[in-house]
N, C-alpha and C positions, 0 to 999 in steps of 0.2 A: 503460633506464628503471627507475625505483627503486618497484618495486610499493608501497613504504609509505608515501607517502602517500597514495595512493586507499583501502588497506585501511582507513587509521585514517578517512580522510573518509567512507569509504562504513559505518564502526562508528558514525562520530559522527552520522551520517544515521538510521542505524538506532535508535540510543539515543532519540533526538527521538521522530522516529514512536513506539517503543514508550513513550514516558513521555505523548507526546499519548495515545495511545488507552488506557493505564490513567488520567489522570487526565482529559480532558476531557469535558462532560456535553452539547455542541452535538453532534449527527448528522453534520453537516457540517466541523467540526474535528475529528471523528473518521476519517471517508473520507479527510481532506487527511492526518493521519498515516497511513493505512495506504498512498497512494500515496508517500506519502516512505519509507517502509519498502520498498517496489516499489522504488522507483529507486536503495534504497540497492543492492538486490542486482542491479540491473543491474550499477552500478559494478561491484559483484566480479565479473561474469560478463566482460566487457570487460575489467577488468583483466587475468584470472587466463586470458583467452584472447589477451590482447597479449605477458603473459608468460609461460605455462607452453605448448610447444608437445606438443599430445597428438598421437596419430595421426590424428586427424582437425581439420582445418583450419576454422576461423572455427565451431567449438561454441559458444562463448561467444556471438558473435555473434547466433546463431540463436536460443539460447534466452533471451535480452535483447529479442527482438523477438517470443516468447512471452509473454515478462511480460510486455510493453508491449502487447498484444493481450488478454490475459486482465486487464491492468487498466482497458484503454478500457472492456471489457465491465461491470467490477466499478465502474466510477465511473458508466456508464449505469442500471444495474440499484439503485441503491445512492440517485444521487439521486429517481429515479420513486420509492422506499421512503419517503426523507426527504418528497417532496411531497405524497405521498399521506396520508403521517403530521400532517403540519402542514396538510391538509384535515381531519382528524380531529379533531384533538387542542388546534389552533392555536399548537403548541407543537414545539418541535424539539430535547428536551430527554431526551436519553438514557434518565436516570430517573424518568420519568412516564409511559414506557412500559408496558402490560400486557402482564406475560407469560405469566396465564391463562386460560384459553381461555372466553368469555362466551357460553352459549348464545342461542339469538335467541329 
């Protein structure tokens, strides 16, 4: 198997996600690029455990199903953010966010 093209799919993955989450101002096109940025680095973990044999067998594997577990958590946690904000605000719009702290 020829590890390049998954490398360059899983950079062109990466690049996306990292241009959605500097440039978009929705909450929720924001979380969709950072799980695309998650799956880009799956690819490489997969890849790079299909092709480079370490001393230890199916790493790759293992920690690709760390990220897919640490991102279930980060897309559960992330939208209850975004709902509770657009109970708030009516708005779901990155930069109309308060980020000083308002006493009550």
């Amino acid at each position: 198997m020829r590890p390049v093209i998954p490398y360059v799919t899983a950079a062109l993955l990466f690049g996306i996600g990292v241009y959605g989450v500097l440039r978009r101002r929705n909450a929720v096109l924001l979380l969709m690029s950072v799980e695309l940025m998650l799956n880009a680095v799956n690819l490489i973990l997969i890849t790079a455990d299909a092709t480079v044999r370490a001393a230890l067998p199916h790493t790759g594997q293992v920690f690709a199903l760390f990220v897919i577990v640490i991102a279930a958590a980060e897309v559960g946690v992330g939208l209850a953010i975004v709902l509770q904000l657009y109970r708030l605000r009516a708005s779901v719009a990155v930069d109309e966010v308060p980020l000083e702290r308002v006493d009550a």
